[in-house]
C-alpha positions in Angstrom: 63.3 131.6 78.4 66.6 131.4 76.8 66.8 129.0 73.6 70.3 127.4 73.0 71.4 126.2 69.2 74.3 125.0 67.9 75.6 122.7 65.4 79.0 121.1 65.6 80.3 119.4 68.9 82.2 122.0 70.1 79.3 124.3 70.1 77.7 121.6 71.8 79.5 121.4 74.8 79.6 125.4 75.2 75.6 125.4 74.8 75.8 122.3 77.4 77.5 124.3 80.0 75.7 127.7 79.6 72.5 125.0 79.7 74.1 123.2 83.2 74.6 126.7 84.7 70.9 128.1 83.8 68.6 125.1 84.2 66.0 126.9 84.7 66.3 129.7 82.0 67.1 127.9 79.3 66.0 125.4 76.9 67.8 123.6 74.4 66.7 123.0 70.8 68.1 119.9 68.5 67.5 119.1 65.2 68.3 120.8 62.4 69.7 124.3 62.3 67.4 126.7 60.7 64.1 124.8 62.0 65.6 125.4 65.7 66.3 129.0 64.9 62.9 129.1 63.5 61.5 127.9 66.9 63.6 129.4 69.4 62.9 132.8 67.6 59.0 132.0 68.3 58.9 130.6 71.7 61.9 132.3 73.5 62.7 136.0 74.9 66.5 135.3 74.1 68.5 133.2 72.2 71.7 132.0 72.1 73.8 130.5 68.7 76.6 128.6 69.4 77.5 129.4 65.4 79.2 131.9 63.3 78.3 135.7 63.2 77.2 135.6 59.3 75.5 132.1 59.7 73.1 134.1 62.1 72.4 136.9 60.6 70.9 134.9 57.5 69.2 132.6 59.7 67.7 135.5 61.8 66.6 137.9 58.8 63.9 136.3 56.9 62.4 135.9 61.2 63.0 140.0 62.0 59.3 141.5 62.8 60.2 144.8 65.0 63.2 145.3 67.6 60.0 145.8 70.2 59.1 142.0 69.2 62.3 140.7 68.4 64.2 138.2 71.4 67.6 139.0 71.8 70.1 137.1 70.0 73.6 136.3 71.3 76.1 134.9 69.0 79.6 132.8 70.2 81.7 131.5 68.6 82.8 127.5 68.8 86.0 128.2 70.4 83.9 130.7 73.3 86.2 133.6 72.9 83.2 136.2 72.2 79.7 136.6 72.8 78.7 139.2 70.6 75.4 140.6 71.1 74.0 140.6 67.7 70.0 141.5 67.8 68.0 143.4 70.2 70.8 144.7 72.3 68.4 146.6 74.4 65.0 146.1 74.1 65.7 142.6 73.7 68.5 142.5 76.5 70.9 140.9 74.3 73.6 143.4 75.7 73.3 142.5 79.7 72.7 138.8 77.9 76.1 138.9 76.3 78.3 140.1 79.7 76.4 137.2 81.3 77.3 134.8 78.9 80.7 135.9 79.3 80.6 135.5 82.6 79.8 131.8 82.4 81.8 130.5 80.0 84.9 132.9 80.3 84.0 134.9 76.9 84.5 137.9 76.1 81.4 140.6 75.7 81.1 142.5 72.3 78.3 145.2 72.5 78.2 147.6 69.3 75.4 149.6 70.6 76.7 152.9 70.3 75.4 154.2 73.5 77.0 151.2 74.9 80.1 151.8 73.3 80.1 154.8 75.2 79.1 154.9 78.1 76.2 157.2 77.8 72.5 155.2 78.9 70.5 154.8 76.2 67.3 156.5 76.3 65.2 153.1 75.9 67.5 151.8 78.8 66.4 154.4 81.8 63.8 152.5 82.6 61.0 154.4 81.4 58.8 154.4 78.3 59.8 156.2 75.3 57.8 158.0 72.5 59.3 160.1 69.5 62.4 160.1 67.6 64.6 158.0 69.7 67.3 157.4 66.9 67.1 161.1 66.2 68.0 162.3 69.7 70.3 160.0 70.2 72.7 160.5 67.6 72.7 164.3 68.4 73.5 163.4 72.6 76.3 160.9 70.6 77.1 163.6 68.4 78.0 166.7 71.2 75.0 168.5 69.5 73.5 170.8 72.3 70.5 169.1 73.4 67.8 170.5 75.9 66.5 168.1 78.8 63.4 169.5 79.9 61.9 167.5 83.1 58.6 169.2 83.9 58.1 166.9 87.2 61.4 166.1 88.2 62.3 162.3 88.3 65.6 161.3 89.1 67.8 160.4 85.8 71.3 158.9 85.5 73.6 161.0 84.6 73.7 162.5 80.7 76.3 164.1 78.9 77.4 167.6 79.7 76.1 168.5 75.7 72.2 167.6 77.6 71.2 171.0 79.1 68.7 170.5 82.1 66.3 174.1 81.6 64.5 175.3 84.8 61.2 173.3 85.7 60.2 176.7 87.7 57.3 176.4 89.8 54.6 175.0 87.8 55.3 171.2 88.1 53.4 169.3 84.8 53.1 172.4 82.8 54.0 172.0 79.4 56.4 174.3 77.6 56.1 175.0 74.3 58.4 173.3 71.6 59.9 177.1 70.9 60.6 178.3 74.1 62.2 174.9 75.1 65.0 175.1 71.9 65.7 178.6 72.5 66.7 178.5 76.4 69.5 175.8 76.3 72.3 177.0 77.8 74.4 176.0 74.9 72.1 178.2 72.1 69.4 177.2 69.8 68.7 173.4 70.9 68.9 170.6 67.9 66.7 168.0 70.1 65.2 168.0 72.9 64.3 165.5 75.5 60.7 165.8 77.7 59.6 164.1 80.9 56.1 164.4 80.9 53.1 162.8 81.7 50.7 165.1 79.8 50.1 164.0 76.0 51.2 166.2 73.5 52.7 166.8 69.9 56.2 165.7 69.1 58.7 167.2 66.6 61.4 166.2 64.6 64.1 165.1 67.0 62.6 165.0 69.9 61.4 162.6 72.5 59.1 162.4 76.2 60.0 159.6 78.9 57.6 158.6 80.5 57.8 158.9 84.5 55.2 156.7 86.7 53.6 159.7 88.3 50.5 159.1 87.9 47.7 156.8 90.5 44.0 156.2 89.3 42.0 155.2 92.0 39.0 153.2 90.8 35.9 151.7 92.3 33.6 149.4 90.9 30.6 147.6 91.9 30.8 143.4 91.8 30.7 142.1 88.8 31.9 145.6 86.7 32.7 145.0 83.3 36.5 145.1 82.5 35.6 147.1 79.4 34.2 149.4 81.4 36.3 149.8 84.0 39.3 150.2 81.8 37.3 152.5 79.1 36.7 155.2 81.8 40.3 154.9 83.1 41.1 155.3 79.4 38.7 158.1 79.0 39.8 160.0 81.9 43.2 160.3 81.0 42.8 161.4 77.7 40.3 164.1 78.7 42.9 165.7 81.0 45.7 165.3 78.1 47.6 162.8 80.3 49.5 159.6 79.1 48.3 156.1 79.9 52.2 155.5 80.1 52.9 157.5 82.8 50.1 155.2 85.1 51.8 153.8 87.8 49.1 151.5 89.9 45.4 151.3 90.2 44.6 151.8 93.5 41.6 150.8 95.3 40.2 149.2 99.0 40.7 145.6 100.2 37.3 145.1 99.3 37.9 145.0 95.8 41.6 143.6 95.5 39.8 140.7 93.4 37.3 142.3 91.4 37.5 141.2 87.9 37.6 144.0 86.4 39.6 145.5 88.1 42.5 143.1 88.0 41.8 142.7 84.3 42.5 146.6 83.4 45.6 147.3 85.8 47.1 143.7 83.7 46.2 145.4 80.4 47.6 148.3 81.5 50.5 147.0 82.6 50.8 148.5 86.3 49.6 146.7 89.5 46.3 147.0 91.6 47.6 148.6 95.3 44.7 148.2 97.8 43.8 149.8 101.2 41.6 149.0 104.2 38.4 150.6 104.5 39.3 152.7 107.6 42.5 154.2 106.2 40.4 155.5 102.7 38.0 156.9 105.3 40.3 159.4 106.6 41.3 160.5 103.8 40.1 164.2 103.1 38.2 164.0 99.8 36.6 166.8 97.7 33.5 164.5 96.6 32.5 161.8 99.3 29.3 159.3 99.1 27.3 157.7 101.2 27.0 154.8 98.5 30.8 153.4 99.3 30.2 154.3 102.8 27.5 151.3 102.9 29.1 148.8 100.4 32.5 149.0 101.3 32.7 151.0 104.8 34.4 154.3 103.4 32.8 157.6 102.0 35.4 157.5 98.9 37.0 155.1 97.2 38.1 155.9 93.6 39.6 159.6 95.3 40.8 158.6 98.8 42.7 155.6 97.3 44.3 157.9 94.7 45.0 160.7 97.1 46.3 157.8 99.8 49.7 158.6 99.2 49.9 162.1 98.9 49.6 164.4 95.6 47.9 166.4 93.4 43.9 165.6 92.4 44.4 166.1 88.5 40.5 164.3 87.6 38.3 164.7 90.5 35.5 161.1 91.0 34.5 160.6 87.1 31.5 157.4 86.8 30.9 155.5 84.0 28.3 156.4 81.3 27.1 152.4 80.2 24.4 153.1 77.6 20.8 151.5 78.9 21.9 151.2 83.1 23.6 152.6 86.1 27.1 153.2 86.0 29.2 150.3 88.0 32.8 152.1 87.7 34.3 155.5 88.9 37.7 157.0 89.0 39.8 159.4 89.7 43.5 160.5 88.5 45.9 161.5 91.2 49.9 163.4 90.1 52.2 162.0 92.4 55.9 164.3 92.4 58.5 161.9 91.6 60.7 161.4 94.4 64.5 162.1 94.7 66.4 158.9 95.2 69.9 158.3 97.8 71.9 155.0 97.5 74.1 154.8 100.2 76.6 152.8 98.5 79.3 150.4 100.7 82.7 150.2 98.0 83.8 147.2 100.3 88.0 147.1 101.6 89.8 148.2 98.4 90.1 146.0 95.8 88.0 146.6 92.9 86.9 142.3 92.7 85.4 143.1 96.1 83.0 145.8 94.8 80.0 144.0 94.4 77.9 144.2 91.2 74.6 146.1 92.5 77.2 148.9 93.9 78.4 149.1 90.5 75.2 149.7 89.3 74.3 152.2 91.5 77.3 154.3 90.8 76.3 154.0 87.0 72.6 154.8 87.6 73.6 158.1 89.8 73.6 161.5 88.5 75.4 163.0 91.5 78.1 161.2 93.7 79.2 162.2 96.6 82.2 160.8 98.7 85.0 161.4 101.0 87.9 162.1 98.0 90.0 159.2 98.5 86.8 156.8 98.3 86.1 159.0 95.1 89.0 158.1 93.5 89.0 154.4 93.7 85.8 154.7 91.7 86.0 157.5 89.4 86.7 155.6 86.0 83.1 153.4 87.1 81.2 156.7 86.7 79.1 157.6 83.6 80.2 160.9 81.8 78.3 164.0 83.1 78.2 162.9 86.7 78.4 165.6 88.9 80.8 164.7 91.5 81.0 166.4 95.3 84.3 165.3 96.9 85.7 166.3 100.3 88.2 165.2 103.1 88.6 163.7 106.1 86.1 165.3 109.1 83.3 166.3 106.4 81.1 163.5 107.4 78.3 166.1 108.1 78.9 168.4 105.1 78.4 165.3 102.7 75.3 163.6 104.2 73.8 166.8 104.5 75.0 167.3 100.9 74.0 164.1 99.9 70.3 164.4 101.3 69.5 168.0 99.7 70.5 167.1 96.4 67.9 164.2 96.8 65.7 166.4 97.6 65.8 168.6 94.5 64.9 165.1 92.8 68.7 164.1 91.6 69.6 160.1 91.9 72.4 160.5 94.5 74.9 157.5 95.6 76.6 158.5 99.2 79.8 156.0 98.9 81.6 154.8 102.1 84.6 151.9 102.1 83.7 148.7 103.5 79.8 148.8 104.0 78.4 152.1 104.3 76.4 151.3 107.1 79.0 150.1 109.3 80.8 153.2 111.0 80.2 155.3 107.5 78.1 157.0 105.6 74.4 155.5 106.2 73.8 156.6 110.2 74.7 160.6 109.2 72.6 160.5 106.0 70.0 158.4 107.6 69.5 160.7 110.5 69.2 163.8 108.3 66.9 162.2 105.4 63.3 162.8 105.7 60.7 160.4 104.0 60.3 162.5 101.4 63.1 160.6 99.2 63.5 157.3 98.4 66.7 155.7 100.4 68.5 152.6 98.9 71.1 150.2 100.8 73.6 148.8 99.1 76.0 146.6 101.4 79.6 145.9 100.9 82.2 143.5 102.2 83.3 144.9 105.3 86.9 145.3 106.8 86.2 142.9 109.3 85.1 140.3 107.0 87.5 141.3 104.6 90.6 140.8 107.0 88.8 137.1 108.6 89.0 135.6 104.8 93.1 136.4 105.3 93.6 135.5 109.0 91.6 131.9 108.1 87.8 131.7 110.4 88.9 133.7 113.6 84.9 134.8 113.1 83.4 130.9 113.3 81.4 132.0 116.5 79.6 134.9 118.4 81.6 138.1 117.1 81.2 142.2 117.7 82.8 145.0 116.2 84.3 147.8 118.3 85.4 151.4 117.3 88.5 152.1 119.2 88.0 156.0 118.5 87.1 158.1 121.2 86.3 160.6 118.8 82.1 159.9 118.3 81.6 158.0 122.0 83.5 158.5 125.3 86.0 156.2 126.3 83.9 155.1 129.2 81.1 153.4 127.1 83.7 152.4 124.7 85.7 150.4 128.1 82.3 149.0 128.7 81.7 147.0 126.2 84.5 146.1 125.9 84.2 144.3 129.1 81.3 143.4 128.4 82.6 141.4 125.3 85.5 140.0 127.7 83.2 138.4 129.9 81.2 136.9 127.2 83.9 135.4 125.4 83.2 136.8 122.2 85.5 137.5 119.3 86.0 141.3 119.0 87.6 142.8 115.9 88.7 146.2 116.9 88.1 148.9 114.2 90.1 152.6 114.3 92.9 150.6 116.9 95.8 153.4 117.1 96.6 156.4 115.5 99.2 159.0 116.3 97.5 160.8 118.9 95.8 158.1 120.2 98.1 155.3 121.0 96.9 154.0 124.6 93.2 152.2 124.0 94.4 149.0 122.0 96.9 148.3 124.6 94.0 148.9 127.1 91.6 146.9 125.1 94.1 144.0 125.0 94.9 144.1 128.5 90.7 144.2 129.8 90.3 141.0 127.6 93.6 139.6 129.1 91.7 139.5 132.3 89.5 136.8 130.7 91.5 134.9 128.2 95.0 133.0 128.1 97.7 135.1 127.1 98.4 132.6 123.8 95.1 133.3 122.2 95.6 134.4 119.1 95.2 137.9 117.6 95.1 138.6 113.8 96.7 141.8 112.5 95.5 143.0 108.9 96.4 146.2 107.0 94.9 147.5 104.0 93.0 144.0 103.6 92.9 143.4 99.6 94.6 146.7 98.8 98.1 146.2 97.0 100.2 147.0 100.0 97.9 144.4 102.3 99.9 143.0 105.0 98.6 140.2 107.7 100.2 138.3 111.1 99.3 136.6 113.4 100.5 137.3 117.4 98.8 136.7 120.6 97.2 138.9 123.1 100.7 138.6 125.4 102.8 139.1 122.6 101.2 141.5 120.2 103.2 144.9 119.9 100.7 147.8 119.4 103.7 149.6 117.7 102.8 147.4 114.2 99.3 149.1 114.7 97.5 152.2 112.8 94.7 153.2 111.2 94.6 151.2 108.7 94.8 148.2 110.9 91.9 145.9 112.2 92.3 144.2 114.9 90.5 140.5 115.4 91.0 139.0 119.0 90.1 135.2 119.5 87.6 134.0 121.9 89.1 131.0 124.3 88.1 128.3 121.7 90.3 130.0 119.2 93.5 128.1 117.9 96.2 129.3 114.9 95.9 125.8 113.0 98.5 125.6 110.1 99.4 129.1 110.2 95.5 130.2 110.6 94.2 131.7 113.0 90.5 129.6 113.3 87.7 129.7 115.9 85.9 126.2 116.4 81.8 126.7 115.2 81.1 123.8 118.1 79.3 120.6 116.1 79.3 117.7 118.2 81.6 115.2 115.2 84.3 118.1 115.7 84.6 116.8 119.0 84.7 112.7 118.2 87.2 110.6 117.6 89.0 111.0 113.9 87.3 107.8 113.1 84.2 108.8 114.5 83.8 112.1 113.3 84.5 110.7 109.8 81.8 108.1 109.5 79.1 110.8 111.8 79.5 113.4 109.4 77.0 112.4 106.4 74.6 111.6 108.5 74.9 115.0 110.8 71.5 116.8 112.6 71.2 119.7 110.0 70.8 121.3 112.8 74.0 121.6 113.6 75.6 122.4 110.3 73.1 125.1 109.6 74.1 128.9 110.7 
């Protein structure tokens, strides 16, 4: 919950419309000032003072307990020029809370957080618990000091600053270098911090810290009615034995059987990871080292704590452990499974051009990449987005293989990877190729964009307000022949087509023949919608007809949109009917049948 102060009437009717835009999220607080404060402070994640800077800061400082406790505080000012993120900036998320506040009231964001500032992820922002000197390490990355990165699993990080030296995991994933031999073989010389990724416990130094990756899957068993103190005092146990971190657990894993078992959904909740639960049969086939015939009669499967740890794969760190209750038979086992981290591919969609199209998740995705790769002219529109240290692998036209292949292999060595495309990457770009060559040994995230076609239907008017296709006009992937069928095939259906890749140079004769198949079906007056470069600077639109339209006006950078036979240029747009009934009625009527309209026909 957000809490929402302020004291004068301008204040007011800022915290009223943040409060009418987030009903749900926020809650308002009256009264006097500091007593509000005082209350939001204790009852909400985040708060928001519609009040001066200084008046906040001795409001908020007698209330400080820890930044890992704290809520984020946001401060604007009565005229709602800034929203300055003034407490908690990440831990307490008053940074993202400050652009979003902007965002509704037309403020301006101020983040001081000097990672923020720039541009360089914080290390308590990459998503991962964080132990050891955190303001230590960070002012050396901030500072250019030479700084070793030493990832002893692999998990797929943003990208850091060229001054963080990644050192060779060689082959012994989870082994544990020491603190020596780490310094002395950064690239750059002796190393003055150093950053681990680790899921084995071990000693810190001055300067240094260990993220956390969730590598790690207990599988647990228990019989009904297990204690959670038990259940969670041999998960606890185990770890420790084998030197790994509790941190690093990323689900409790068990059979149907026991999805609600007390205990067991008590210690995965005070753990903080979820319970993920198989059936019976699938834990039976898994190849265990220490099978039972006890689970086999409870719950229908020779293993349970091993087989639902090994389910997906990895390595067996703490083979079936029981519990050791004092005074009766144990009721819980487990055992501790090492998971690799897996590489990660966004294929990214950068929508027509312009940069208010881009939508906010593909920004993200750029910013949480380490490695980009992209045709270059797609590269370029995007550059300034990336973080510093992003490796960037840019080629031209025709290297469509070359970069998904690219694109997939650096996934594989465990790098995060966004594969851009224009438009949406999964419409004739970038997702098919990398797709087709990815394995499911990564993890593959879509991220759509605002196509071309859609992109060029917002300026023609609503020539897409019924059935619609998309056709490639390049013979270049699929033969002519197939590409002449459907076509037809779109012809005879009356359905809008919007023609994609229409005419180039050497390649000047299928739109005319497109036009002239769909001719054979349509009046010559229906209207066609010509759009170049939709929402770059240079964007040009028209509207002809299929009898009248010169292919000559035509290129690459064209799309095409044909009209079915409902279609009709209405005030200078071109606009295909969607078919309710009042549409049809009498001005009169339609006017007084509209409120009162079968949602099904308004609905899409």
């Amino acid at each position: 919950m957000i809490g929402l102060i302020s004291a004068t009437a301008a204040g007011g009717a800022a915290r009223d419309r943040l409060a009418a835009a987030w009903p749900s999220r926020t809650r308002v607080y009256e009264g006097p000032v500091r007593g509000a404060v005082e209350r939001a402070f204790a009852e909400c994640e985040q708060v928001v003072c519609f009040l001066a800077a200084g008046a906040v800061v001795r409001l908020c400082a007698p209330l400080l307990q820890g930044k890992d406790v704290d809520p984020g505080v946001v401060c604007v000012d009565e005229g709602g020029r800034f929203a300055v993120a003034l407490l908690g900036g990440h831990e307490g998320g008053a940074n993202a809370l400050a652009h979003e506040v902007g965002d509704v009231l037309g403020a301006a964001p101020v983040v001081t957080t000097a990672t923020d500032s720039v541009d360089v992820p914080g290390l308590d922002m990459v998503g991962l618990p964080v132990e050891g000197d955190v303001a230590g390490v960070t002012r050396a990355v901030l500072d250019g000091e030479a700084v070793a990165l030493c990832d002893e699993l692999g998990y797929p990080l943003p990208a850091l600053p060229p001054n963080v030296a990644p050192l060779d995991r060689g082959p012994a994933v989870g082994a544990v270098p020491t603190r020596s031999a780490v310094r002395n073989a950064c690239p750059q010389g002796e190393a003055e911090a150093v950053i681990r990724l680790s899921d084995r416990v071990g000693e810190l130094g001055d300067r240094e810290v260990v993220l956390r990756p969730p590598t790690l899957v207990v599988g647990v068993g228990a019989s009904k009615g297990a204690p959670v103190d038990e259940v969670l005092g041999l998960v606890q146990d185990s770890l420790r034995d084998a030197g790994l971190s509790a941190a690093s657990v990323a689900s409790l894993a068990t059979v149907d059987a026991k999805a609600d078992e007390p205990g067991i959904v008590e210690a995965a909740a005070r753990l903080g990871v979820p319970v993920v639960t198989y059936a019976a049969d699938e834990l039976a086939g898994v190849d265990v080292p220490n099978p039972s015939d006890a689970p086999l009669a409870a719950v229908g499967t020779p293993s349970v704590a091993e087989a639902a740890a090994l389910r997906g794969g990895g390595e067996l760190l703490v083979p079936k452990r029981k519990s050791a209750p004092e005074g009766r038979a144990p009721m819980a086992t487990c055992a501790v499974v090492r998971r690799k981290p897996r590489g990660r591919l966004a294929v990214v969609g950068l929508g027509p051009g312009a940069r208010d199209l881009l939508t906010p998740r593909a920004r993200e995705e750029l910013r949480r990449a380490s490695v980009l790769v992209g045709l270059d002219q797609y590269v370029d529109q995007i550059r300034d987005l990336l973080r510093p240290g992003t490796v960037i692998i840019e080629s031209g036209l025709g290297a469509e293989e070359e970069r998904a292949r690219t694109a997939v292999a650096e996934a594989q060595q465990g790098q995060a990877v966004a594969l851009i495309g224009s438009g949406d990457a999964g419409v004739y770009a970038m997702a098919s190729p990398a797709l087709a060559e990815a394995s499911d040994d990564i993890d593959v995230i879509g991220v759509p964009g605002v196509t071309a076609a859609l992109a060029a239907a917002a300026i023609l008017g609503a020539p897409l307000g019924h059935d619609h296709v998309s056709i490639s006009l390049s013979d270049l992937h699929t033969p002519w022949e197939v590409i002449e069928r459907r076509v037809r095939a779109a012809a005879e259906a009356d359905i809008i087509v919007t023609f994609y890749n229409p005419r180039s140079r050497g390649r000047d004769w299928q739109l005319p023949k497109a036009l002239s198949i769909l001719a054979e079906h349509r009046e010559p007056t229906t209207p066609v919608g010509v759009v170049r470069n939709a929402s770059r600077p240079d964007e040009s639109a028209r509207l002809s007809t299929i009898g009248e339209l010169d292919p000559g006006v035509v290129d690459m950078m064209t799309v095409v949109t044909v009209g079915n036979t409902a279609t009709r240029e209405i005030a200078g747009r071109m606009v295909t009917p969607r078919g309710y009934r009042w549409q049809h009625a009498e001005p009169s009527a339609a006017l007084s049948a509209a409120p009162s309209a079968d949602p099904s026909e308004v609905s899409k």
